[in-house]
N, C-alpha and C positions, 0 to 999 in steps of 0.2 A: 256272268260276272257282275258283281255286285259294284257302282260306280260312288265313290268319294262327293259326295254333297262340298259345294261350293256356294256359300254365302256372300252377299257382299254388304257392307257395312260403312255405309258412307265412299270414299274411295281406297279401304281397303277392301279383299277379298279373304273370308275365313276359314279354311278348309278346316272342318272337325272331322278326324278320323275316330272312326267307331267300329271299324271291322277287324277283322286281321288281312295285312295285306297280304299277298301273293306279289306274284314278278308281274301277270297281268294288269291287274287293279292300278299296282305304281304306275306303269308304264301308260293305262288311261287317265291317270288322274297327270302326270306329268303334261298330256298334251289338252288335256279338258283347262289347266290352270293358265296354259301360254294364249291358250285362246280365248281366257275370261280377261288375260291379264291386257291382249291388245283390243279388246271387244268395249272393254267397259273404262281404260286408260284406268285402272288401279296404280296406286304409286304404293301400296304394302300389301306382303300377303303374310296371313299368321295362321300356322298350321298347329291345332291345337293337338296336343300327342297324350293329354289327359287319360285316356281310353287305351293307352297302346302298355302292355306288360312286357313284352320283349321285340327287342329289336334283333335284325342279325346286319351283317354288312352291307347288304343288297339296300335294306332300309335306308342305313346311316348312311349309303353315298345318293339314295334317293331324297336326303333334306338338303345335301351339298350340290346336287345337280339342281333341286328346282330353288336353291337359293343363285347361282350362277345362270341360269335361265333366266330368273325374275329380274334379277340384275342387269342384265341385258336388253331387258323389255322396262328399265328405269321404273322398276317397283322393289322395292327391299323386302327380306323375309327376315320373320322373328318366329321361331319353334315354342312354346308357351305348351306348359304343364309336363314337363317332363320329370317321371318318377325319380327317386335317384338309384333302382334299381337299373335302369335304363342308361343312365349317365355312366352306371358303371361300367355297364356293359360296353357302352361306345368307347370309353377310354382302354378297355383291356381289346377292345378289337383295334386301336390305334386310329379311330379315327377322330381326327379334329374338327368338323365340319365347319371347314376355312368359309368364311364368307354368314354363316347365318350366327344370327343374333338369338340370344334366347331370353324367357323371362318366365317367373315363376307361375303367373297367371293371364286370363286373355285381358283382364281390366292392363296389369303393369305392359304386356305386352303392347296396347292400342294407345300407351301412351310415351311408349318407346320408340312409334314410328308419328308421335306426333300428332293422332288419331283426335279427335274429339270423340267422347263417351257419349254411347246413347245414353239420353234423358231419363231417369228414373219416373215412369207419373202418379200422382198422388194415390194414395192408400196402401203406397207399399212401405215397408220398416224404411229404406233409404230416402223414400221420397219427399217434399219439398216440406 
């Protein structure tokens, strides 16, 4: 079983999903993030869904459970890159994923939980 990469970025944590999940994978990556989240005292986690083409319910209550975990462990979640193929689908599955925050990118995302932006350094197009 292939396990979900957990980054941390300052005192948030950034799960980039790149595979397709299984019930497995969720269910490792739900307890790898409780234990990054008390490990390292993260106060945000942003789960980047850029990668992800379909969801089905099992998913959409997997962003709602580890937003209500994270919550719990006083770290907030923002879902960042979600297609609107994806949105659609979570609205006709009826789910509202009460509790998580979303934002169209991981830049608006890290500055939704308040994040300071890594540094751009010189000789790139953004840099100083």
């Amino acid at each position: 079983m292939e396990r979900v990469p957990i980054l941390k970025i300052g005192d948030v944590l950034l799960v980039s999903i790149q595979i397709d999940l299984q019930d497995q994978s969720v269910l490792a990556l739900q307890e790898d993030l409780a234990d990054r989240i008390v490990k390292t005292g993260a106060r945000g986690v942003i789960i980047d869904i850029t990668a992800v083409d379909i969801v089905d319910s099992f998913i959409g209550r997997m962003f709602a459970t580890i937003a209500s975990m994270s919550r719990l462990m006083d770290a907030e979640t923002v879902v960042v890159g979600m297609r609107p193929a994806v949105a659609i689908t979570l609205v006709e599955l009826g789910l509202s994923l009460g509790g998580v925050r979303t934002a169209l990118d991981l830049e608006k995302g890290m500055r939704l939980l308040g994040a300071p932006l890594p540094s751009v350094g010189p000789g790139t197009v953004d840099g100083p």
